[in-house]
C-alpha positions as CSV (number, residue, x, y, z in Angstrom):
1,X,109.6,105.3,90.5
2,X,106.1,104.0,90.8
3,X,106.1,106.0,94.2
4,X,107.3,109.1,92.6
5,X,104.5,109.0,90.2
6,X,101.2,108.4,92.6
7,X,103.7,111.2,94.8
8,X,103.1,114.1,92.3
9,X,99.5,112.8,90.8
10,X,98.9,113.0,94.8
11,X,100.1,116.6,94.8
12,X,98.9,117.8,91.6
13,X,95.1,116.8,92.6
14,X,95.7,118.2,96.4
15,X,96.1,121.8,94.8
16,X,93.6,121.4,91.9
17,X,91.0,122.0,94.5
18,X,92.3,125.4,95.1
19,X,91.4,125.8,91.2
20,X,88.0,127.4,90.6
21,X,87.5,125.5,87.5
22,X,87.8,122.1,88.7
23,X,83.6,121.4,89.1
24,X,84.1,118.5,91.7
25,X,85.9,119.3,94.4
26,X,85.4,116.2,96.5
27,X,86.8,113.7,93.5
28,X,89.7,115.7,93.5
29,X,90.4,115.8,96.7
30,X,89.5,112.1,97.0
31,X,91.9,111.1,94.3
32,X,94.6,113.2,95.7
33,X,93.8,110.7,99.0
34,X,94.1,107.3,97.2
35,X,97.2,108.7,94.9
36,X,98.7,109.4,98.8
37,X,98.1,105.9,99.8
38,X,99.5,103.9,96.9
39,X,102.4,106.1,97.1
40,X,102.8,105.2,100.8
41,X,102.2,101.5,99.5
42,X,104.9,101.2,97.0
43,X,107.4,103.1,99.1
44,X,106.7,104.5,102.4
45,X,109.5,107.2,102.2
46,X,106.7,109.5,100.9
47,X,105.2,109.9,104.6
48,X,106.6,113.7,104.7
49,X,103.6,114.6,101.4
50,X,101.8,116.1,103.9
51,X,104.5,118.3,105.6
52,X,105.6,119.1,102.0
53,X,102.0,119.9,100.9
54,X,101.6,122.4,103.6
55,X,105.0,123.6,102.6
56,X,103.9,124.4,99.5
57,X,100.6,125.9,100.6
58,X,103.0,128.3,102.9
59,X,104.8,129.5,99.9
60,X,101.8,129.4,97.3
61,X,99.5,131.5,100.6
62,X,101.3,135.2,100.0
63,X,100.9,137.7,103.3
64,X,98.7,140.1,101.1
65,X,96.6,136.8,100.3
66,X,96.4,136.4,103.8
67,X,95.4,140.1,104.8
68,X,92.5,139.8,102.1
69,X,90.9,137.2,103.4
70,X,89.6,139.5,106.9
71,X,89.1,138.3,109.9
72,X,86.8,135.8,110.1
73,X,87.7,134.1,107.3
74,X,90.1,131.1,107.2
75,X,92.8,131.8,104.3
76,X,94.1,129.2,102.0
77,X,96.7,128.2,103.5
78,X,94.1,127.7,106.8
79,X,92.3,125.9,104.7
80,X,94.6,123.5,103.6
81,X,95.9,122.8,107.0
82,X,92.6,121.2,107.5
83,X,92.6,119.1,104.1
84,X,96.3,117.4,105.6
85,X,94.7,116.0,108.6
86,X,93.8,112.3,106.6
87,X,96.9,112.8,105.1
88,X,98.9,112.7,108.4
89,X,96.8,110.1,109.8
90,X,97.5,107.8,106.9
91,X,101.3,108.9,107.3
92,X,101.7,108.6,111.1
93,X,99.6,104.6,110.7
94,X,101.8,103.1,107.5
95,X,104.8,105.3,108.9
96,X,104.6,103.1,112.5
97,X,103.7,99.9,111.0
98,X,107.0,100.8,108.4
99,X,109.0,100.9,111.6
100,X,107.7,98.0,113.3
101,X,107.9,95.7,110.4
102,X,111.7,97.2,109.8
103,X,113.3,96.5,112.8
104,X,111.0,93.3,113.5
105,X,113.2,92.0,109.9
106,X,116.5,93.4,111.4
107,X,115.6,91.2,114.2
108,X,119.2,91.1,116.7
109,X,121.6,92.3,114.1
110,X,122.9,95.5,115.3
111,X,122.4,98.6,113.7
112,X,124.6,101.4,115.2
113,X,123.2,105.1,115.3
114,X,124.7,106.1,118.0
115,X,123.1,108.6,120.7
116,X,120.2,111.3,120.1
117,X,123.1,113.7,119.8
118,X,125.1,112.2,117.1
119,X,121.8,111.5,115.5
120,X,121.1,114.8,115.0
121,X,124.7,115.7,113.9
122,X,124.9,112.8,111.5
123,X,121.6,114.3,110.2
124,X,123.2,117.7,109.5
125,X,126.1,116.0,107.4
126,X,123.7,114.1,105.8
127,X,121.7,116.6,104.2
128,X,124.8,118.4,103.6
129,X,125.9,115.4,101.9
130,X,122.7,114.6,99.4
131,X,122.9,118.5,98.7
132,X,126.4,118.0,97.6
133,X,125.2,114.9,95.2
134,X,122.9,116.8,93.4
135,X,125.4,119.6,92.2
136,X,128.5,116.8,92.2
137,X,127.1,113.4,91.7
138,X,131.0,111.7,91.6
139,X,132.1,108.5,93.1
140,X,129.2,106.8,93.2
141,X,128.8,103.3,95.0
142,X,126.7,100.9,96.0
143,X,127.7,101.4,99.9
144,X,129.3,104.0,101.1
145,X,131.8,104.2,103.8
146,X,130.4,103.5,107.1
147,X,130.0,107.0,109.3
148,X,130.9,107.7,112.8
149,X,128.1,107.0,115.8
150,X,130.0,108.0,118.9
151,X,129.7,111.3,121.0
152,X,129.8,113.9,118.9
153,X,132.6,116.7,119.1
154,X,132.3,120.4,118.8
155,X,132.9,120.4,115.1
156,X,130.4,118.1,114.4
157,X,127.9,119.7,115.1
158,X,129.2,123.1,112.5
159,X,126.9,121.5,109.8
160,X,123.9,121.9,112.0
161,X,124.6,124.6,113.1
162,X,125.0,126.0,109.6
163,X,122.1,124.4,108.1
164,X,119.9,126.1,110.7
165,X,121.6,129.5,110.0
166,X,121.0,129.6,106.6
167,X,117.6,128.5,107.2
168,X,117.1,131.8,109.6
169,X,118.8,134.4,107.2
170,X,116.7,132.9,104.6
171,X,113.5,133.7,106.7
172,X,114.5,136.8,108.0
173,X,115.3,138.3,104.2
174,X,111.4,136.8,103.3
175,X,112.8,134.7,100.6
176,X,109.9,132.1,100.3
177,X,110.6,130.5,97.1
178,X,114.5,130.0,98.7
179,X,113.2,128.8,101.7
180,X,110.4,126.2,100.6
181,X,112.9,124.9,98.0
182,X,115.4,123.8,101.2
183,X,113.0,123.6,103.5
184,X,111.4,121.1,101.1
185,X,114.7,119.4,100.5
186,X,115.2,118.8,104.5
187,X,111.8,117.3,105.2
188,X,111.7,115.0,102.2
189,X,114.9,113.4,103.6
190,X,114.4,113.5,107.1
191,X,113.0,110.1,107.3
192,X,116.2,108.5,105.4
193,X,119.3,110.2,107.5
194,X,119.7,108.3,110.4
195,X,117.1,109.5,113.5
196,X,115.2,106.0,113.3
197,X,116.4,102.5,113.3
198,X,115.6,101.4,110.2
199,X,117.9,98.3,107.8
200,X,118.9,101.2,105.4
201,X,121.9,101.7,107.9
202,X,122.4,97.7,108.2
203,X,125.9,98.7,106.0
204,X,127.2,101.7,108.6
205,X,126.8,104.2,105.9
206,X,123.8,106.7,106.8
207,X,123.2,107.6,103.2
208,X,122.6,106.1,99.9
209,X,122.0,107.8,96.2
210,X,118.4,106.1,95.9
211,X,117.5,107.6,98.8
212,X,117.6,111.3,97.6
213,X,115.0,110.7,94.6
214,X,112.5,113.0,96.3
215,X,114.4,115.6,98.0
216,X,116.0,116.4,95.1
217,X,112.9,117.4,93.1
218,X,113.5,121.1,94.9
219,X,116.7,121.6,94.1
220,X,116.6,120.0,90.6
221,X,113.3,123.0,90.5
222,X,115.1,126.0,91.8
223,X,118.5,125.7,89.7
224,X,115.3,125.1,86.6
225,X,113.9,128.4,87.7
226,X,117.5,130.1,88.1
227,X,118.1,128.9,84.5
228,X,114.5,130.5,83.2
229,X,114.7,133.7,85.0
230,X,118.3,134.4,83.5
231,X,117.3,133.3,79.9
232,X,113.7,135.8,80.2
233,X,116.1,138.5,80.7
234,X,116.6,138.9,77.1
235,X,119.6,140.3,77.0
236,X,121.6,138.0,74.0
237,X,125.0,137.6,76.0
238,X,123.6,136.4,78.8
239,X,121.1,133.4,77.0
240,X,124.2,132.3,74.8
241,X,126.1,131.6,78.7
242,X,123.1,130.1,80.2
243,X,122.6,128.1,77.3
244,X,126.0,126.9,77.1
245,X,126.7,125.9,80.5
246,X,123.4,124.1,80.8
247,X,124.7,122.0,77.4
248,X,127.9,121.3,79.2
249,X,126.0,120.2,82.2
250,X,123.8,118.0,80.2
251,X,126.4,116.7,78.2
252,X,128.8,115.8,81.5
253,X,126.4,114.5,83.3
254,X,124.8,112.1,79.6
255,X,128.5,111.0,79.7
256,X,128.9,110.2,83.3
257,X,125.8,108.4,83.7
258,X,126.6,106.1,80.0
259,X,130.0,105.6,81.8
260,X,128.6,104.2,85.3
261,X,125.7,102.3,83.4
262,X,128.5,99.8,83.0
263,X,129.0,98.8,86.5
264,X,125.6,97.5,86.8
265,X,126.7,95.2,84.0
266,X,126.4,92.2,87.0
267,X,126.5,91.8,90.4
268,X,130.4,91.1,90.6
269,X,131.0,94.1,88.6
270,X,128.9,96.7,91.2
271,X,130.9,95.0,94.1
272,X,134.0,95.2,92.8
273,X,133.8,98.8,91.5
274,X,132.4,99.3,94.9
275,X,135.4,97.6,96.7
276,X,137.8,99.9,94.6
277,X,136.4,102.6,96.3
278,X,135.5,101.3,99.7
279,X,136.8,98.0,100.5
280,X,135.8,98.0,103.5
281,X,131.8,96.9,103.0
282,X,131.1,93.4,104.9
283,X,127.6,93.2,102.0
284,X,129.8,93.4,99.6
285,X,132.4,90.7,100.5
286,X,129.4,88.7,101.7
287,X,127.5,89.2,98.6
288,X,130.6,88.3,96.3
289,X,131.4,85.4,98.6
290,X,127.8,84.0,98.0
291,X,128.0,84.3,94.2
292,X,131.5,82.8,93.8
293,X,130.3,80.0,96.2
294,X,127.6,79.3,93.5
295,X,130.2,79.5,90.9
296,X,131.4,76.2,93.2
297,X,134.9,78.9,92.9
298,X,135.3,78.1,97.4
299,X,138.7,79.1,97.4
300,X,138.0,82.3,96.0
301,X,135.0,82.9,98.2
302,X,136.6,82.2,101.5
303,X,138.7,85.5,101.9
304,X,135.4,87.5,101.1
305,X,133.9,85.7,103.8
306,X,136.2,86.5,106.0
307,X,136.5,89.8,105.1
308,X,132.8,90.1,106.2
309,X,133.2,88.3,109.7
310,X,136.1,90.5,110.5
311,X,133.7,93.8,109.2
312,X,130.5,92.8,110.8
313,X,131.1,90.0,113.7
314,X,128.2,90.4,115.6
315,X,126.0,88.8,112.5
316,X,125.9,84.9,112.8
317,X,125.1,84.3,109.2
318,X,128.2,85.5,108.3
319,X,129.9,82.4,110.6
320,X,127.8,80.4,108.7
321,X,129.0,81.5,105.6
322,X,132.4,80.6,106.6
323,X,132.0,77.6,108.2
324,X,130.4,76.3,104.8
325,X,133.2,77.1,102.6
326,X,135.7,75.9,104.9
327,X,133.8,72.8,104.9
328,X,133.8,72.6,101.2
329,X,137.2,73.5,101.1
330,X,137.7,69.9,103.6
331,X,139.0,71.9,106.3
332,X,136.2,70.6,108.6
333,X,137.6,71.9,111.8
334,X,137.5,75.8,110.7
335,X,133.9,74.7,109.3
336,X,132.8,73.5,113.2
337,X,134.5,76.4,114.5
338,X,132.3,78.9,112.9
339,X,129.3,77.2,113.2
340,X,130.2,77.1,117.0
341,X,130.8,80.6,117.0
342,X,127.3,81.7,115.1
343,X,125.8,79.6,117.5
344,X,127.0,80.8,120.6
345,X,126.5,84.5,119.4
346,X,122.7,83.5,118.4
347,X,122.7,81.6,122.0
348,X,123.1,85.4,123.5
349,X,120.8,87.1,122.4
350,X,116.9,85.2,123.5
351,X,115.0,86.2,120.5
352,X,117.1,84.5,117.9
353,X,116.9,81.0,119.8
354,X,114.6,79.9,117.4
355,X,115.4,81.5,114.5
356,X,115.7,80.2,110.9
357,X,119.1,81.3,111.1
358,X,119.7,79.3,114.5
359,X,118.1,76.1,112.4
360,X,120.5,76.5,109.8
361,X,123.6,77.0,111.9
362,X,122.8,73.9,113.7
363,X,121.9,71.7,110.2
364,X,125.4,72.7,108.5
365,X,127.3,71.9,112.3
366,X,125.7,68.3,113.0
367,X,126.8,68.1,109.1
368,X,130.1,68.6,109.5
369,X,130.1,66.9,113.1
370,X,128.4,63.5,110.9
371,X,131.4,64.2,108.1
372,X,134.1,64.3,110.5
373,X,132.5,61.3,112.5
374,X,132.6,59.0,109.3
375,X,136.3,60.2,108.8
376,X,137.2,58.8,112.3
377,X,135.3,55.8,111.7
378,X,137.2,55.1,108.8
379,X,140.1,55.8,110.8
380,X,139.6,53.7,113.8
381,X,139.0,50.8,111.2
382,X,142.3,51.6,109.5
383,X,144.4,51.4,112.7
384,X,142.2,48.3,113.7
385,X,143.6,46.9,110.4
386,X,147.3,47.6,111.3
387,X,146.5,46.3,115.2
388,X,146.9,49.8,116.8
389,X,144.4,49.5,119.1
390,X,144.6,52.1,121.3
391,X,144.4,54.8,118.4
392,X,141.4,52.5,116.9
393,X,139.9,53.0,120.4
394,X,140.6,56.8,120.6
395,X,139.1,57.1,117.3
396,X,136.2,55.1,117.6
397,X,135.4,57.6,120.8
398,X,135.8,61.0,119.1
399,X,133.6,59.7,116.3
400,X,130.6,58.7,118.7
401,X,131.3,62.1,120.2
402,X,130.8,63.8,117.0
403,X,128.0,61.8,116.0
404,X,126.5,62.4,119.3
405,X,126.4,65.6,119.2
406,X,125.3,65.6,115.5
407,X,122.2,63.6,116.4
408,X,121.6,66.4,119.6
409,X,121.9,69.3,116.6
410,X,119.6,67.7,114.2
411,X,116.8,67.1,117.0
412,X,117.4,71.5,118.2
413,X,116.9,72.4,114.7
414,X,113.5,70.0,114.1
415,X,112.0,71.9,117.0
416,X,112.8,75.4,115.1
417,X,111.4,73.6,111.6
418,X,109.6,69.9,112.4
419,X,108.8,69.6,108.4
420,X,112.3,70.1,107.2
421,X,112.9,66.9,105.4
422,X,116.6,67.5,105.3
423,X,116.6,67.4,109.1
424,X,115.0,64.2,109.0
425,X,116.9,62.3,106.3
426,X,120.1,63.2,107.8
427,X,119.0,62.8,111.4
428,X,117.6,59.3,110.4
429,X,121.0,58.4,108.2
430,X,123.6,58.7,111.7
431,X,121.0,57.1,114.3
432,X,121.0,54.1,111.5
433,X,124.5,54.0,111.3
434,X,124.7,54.3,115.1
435,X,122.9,51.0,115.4
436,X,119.7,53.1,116.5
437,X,117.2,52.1,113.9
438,X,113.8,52.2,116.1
439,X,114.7,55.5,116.1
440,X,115.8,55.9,112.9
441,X,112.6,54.5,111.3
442,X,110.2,57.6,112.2
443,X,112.5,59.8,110.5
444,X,113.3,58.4,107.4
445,X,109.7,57.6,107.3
446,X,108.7,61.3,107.6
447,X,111.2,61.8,104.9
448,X,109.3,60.1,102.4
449,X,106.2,61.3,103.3
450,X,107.5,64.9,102.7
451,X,109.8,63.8,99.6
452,X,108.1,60.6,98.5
453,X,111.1,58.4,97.2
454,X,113.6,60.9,98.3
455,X,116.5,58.1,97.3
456,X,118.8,58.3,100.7
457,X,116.0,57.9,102.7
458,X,114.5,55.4,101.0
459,X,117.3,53.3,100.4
460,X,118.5,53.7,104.3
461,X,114.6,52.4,105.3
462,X,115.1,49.7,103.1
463,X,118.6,48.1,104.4
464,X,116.8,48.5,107.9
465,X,113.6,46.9,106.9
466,X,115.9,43.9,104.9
467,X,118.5,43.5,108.5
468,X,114.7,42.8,110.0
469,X,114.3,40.3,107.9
């Protein structure tokens, strides 16, 4: 709300200079500036203020204010078009750099929008959509269900189509105040419905309620002004029905809102009135995984994570995910497998080679690779025991392949993140058991120079250092 606030201080001082009793024209106008850019700071959603500033000008600028001005002399609304030039610049700077640093955090993960043509479609529902919130604001959730981004068919594009037509009658019939209200309400949104990438539409849905928070001021403005003009009218009959209805409206919408204050009680609460009403949200099953998982509740949290690799499989975290609560759930193998598979979907695409996320992946796999490795050590000594050779032999090789390749997953990852000390303890702990302590040494070392008396590492350095001696 901060945003909103520095939004209309922004506005408010923009047409104060129109005012001829503000005395100093230039702070206003400078204020109005700065307001503009901490708006654009807090949330950059606001870059349509100058659009919607001309706007206003339009419908503030009458065409007999126009016609007095006489040739030769610019009219307000000329006027103002010149004061929005900053304003634009500031926009179109903060507006790019909002892009860049969006779909630089998105990285790989894929964000469908489909072609320009179901872009602009989409767009048309959209706004039909957020218009339809404001008079019906029912069902709410924290992700809605995710929207279609393939060619569009003739029917999709009605919404457009009527949007633009009601648009034309409304200029045709000269009804400014009409017009600016919707014209108002299309620009504010227009950077929130689905023309640019941006991680809004990470969940598939192209709309979300606090998204709307500034478009709606028109709307919210016009039915305020309906209400007014019916109650000047004077006429008793018609005040007690405005009245009424408008304390109805009040008193649904008081109700409604105590009502859904109670699904933001917790986190689990949101996602699971959200799931009763679309299920089908891969945030929300990862989200809930994630907090039973911290609950230590793994068998719980392992259908929501697979929920959200089934919804969203081109996203490696989400392998990760899995593979971690299969591994606390001992069922190692499943663990490796999804590693394996967040890995070789990472190993696709070049720009995530050396991602945290890559790091990670390959941490938790040489992990379980280490886990399993001890367990067929164990084995191989148990048939050793019993004289089965062969299976001791058999076992003794797939545990040196597994710690192998743990070792070769621990030394990927340091290059990614050479200060982890994690890496290092863990890397250090197999080549010692491997027999490989000149190489173990460095390691565990680095360990403790990170972590001084991190205990595993420490302890592991000291059994070496005492087999020396």
């Amino acid at each position: 709300m901060l945003a909103m606030f520095f939004f209309l201080i922004s506005a408010l001082f923009f047409f104060e200079i129109e005012d001829q009793r503000v005395l100093n024209r230039p702070v206003a106008y400078s204020a109005s500036l700065v307001a503009f850019l901490l708006a654009l700071l807090c949330k950059t959603q606001v870059v349509f203020l100058p659009v919607a500033l001309l706007l206003c000008a339009w419908w503030r600028n009458s065409p007999v204010d126009s016609k007095r001005q006489g040739k030769g002399n610019p009219s307000r609304f000329q006027r103002e078009i010149v004061r929005t030039v900053p304003f634009f610049l500031i926009a179109i700077v903060l507006g790019l750099i909002t892009i860049w640093f969006q779909n630089r955090g998105i990285g790989e993960e894929e964000i469908l929008l489909g072609p320009f043509t179901r872009r602009l479609t989409n767009a048309g529902m959209a706004i039909w959509w957020y218009a339809k919130q404001v008079l019906a604001p029912v069902r709410l959730m924290a992700v809605y269900p995710q929207w279609r981004f393939d060619l569009p068919t003739l029917t999709d594009w009605l919404p457009l189509i009527a949007l633009t037509g009601g648009l034309l009658l409304l200029w045709r019939r000269h009804s400014r105040g009409l017009l600016f209200a919707f014209a108002y309400f299309i620009v504010a949104l227009l950077p929130v419905i689905g023309i640019v990438r941006m991680s809004y539409a990470r969940s598939g849905a192209l709309v979300a309620d606090h998204l709307q928070y500034f478009a709606d001021i028109s709307l919210i403005a016009l039915f305020s002004a309906g209400v007014a003009r019916l109650w000047s009218t004077g006429r008793r009959e018609i005040r007690i029905a405005t009245g009424t209805i408008v304390l109805v409206l009040l008193g649904v919408m008081g109700s409604y809102t105590w009502a859904r204050a109670g699904v933001y009680r917790d986190e689990q609460t949101l996602w699971q009135d959200n799931f009763s009403k679309n299920p089908n949200t891969w945030q929300g099953h990862n989200r809930v995984g994630q907090l039973l998982f911290n609950q230590e509740k793994f068998t719980e949290a392992a259908p929501h994570f697979e929920q959200a690799v089934q919804l969203k499989p081109e996203l490696a975290d989400n392998y990760n995910l899995l593979g971690l609560v299969y591994c606390r759930l001992q069922r190692f193998e499943e663990g490796i497998a999804q590693y394996r598979k967040g890995l070789q979907l990472n190993g696709e695409r070049p720009s995530t080679a050396q991602s945290v996320s890559t790091a990670t992946l390959r941490v938790n796999l040489a992990n379980a690779l280490s886990l399993t490795g001890n367990s067929f050590s164990d084995l191989a000594r148990a048939a050793s025991d019993q004289g089965d050779l062969a299976a001791a032999q058999a076992d003794t090789k797939e545990a040196n392949a597994r710690f192998t390749e743990a070792i070769e997953q621990y030394e990927k990852a340091l290059t990614i993140e050479p200060e982890h000390p994690a890496i290092h303890r863990n890397l250090g702990i197999v080549l010692a058991r491997l027999g490989r302590t000149e190489e173990a040494i460095p390691h565990l070392r680095k360990v403790l120079q990170l972590v001084p008396n991190e205990p595993s590492a420490r302890e592991t350095l000291e059994a070496i250092e005492a087999q020396r001696q």
